[in-house]
C-alpha positions in Angstrom: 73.9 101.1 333.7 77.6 99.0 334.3 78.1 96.0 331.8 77.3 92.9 334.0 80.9 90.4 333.9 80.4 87.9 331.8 79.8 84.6 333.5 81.8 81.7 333.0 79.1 79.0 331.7 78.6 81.9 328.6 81.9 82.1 328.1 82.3 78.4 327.1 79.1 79.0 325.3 80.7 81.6 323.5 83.8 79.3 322.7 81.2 76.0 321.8 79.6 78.4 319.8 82.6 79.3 317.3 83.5 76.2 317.5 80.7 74.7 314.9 81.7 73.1 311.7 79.2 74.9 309.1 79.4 73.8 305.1 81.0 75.9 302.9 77.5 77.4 301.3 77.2 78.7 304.3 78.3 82.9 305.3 78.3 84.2 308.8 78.4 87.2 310.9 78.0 88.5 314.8 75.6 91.1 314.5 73.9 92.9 317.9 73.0 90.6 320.1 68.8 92.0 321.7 69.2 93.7 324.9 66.5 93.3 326.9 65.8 89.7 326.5 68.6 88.2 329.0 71.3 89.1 330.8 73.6 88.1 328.3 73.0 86.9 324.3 75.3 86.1 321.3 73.8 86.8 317.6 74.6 85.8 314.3 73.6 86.3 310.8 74.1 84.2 307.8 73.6 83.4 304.0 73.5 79.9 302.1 75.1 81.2 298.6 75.2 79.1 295.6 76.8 79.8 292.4 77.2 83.4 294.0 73.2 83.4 294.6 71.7 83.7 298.2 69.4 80.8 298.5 68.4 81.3 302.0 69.4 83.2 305.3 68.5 83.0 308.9 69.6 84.4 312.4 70.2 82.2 315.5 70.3 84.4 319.2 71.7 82.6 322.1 70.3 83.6 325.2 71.6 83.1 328.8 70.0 84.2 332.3 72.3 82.3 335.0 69.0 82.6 337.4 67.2 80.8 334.6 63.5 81.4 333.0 60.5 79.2 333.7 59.3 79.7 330.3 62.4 78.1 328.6 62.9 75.9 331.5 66.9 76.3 331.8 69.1 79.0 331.6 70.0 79.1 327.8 67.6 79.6 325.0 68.0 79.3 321.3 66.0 81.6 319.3 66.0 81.0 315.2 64.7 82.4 312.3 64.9 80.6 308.3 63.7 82.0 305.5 64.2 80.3 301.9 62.5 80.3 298.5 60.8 77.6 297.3 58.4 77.1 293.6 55.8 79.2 293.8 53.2 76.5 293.1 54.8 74.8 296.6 52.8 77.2 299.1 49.6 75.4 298.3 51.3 72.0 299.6 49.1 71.0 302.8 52.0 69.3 304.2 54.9 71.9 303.6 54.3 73.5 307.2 54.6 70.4 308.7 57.6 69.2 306.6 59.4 72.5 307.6 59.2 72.5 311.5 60.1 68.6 311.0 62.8 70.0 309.5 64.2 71.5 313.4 64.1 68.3 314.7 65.5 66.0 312.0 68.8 68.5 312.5 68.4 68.7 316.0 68.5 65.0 316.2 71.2 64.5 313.5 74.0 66.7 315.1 72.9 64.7 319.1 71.7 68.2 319.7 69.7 67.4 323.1 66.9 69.9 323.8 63.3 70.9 325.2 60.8 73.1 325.1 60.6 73.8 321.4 58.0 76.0 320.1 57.8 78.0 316.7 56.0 78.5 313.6 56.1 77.9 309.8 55.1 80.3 307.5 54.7 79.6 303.6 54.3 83.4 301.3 53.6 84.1 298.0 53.8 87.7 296.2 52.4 88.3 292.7 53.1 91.5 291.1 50.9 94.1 289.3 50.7 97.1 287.2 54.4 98.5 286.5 56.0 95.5 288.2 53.8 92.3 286.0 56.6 91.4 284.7 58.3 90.4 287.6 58.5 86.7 288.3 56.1 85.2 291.4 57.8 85.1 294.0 57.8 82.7 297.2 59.3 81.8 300.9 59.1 79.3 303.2 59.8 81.0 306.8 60.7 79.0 310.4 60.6 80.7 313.4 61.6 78.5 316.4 63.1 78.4 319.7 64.4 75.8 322.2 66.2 75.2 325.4 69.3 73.3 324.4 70.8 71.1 326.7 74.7 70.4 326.1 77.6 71.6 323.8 76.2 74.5 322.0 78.0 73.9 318.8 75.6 71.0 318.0 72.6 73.6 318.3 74.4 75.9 315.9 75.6 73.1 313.3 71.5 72.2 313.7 70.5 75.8 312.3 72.9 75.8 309.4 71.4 72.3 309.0 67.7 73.6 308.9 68.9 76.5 306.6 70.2 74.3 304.1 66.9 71.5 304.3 64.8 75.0 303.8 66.7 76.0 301.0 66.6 72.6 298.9 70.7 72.2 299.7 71.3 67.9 299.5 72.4 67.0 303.0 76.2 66.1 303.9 76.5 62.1 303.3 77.5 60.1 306.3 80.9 59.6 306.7 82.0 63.5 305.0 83.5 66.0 307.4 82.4 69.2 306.9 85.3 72.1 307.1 85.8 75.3 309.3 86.3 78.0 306.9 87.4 81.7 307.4 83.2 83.1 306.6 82.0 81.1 309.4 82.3 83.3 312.3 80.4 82.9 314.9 80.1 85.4 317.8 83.1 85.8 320.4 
């Protein structure tokens, strides 16, 4: 099957894409982009490290079908995953699923990230070891899945996930007024 040229509206999604300001806690990398999904996609990894410890990781796939999709009602889609840990004793807080997927929005809306059609889930786990491993410490995640239609400079979308990585994984936000840097680890797909 030929490679399909890529189309110039992805190509400046491509450029918007790089083009995000992450913090420096913050590692990424392209990695295979799913096939199948669209016509074209963009994927990325990444790591929030502190103190040379991974806190949290996520993936963000941007998808693009110039005919557009009915279900994500455009023709780009933005397709998320978080996972952080969090105290044990947190995964029995009745509000911590609805904290996290506020968490989407709150840095959706904080980077003027326009969008629609958001959908997703929350997901709070908790592993307790037995036998030869009960010594090893409880252990717990907080996981968002989540995916929206974003509408505008892509960049915002991306600087939105790093945003929602760092809320997940208990980072204080940037204060107002404090630009965040490009550095060399932030790569974003080309």
């Amino acid at each position: 099957m030929a490679e399909q040229p890529i189309p110039e509206e992805f190509r400046v999604a491509l450029r918007q894409i790089a083009a995000a300001r992450l913090r420096p806690e913050i590692t990424v990398e392209e990695i295979p982009a799913p096939q199948r999904i669209a016509p074209h996609a963009a994927a990325m990894s990444a790591d929030v490290v502190l103190a040379e410890e991974e806190v949290g990781s996520g993936r963000l796939v941007v998808l693009y079908d110039p005919a557009g999709n009915d279900a994500w009602a455009g023709t780009f889609r933005c397709v998320s995953y978080v996972r952080a840990d969090i105290e044990p004793d947190m995964v029995n807080d009745s509000l911590l699923l609805e904290v996290g997927w506020s968490w989407l929005h709150e840095a959706l809306s904080a980077h003027d990230a326009d969008y629609t059609a958001a959908s997703g889930t929350v997901t709070c786990v908790s592993s307790q070891s037995f036998g030869g491993l009960a010594e090893e410490d409880t252990d717990a995640q907080i996981e968002i899945r989540a995916s929206w239609t974003p509408l505008g400079d892509l960049s915002a979308h991306v600087e939105a996930w790093a945003q929602m990585m760092c809320q997940a994984a208990g980072l204080p936000p940037v204060p107002e007024g404090v630009a965040v840097l490009a550095h060399k680890s932030a790569r974003a797909p080309r």
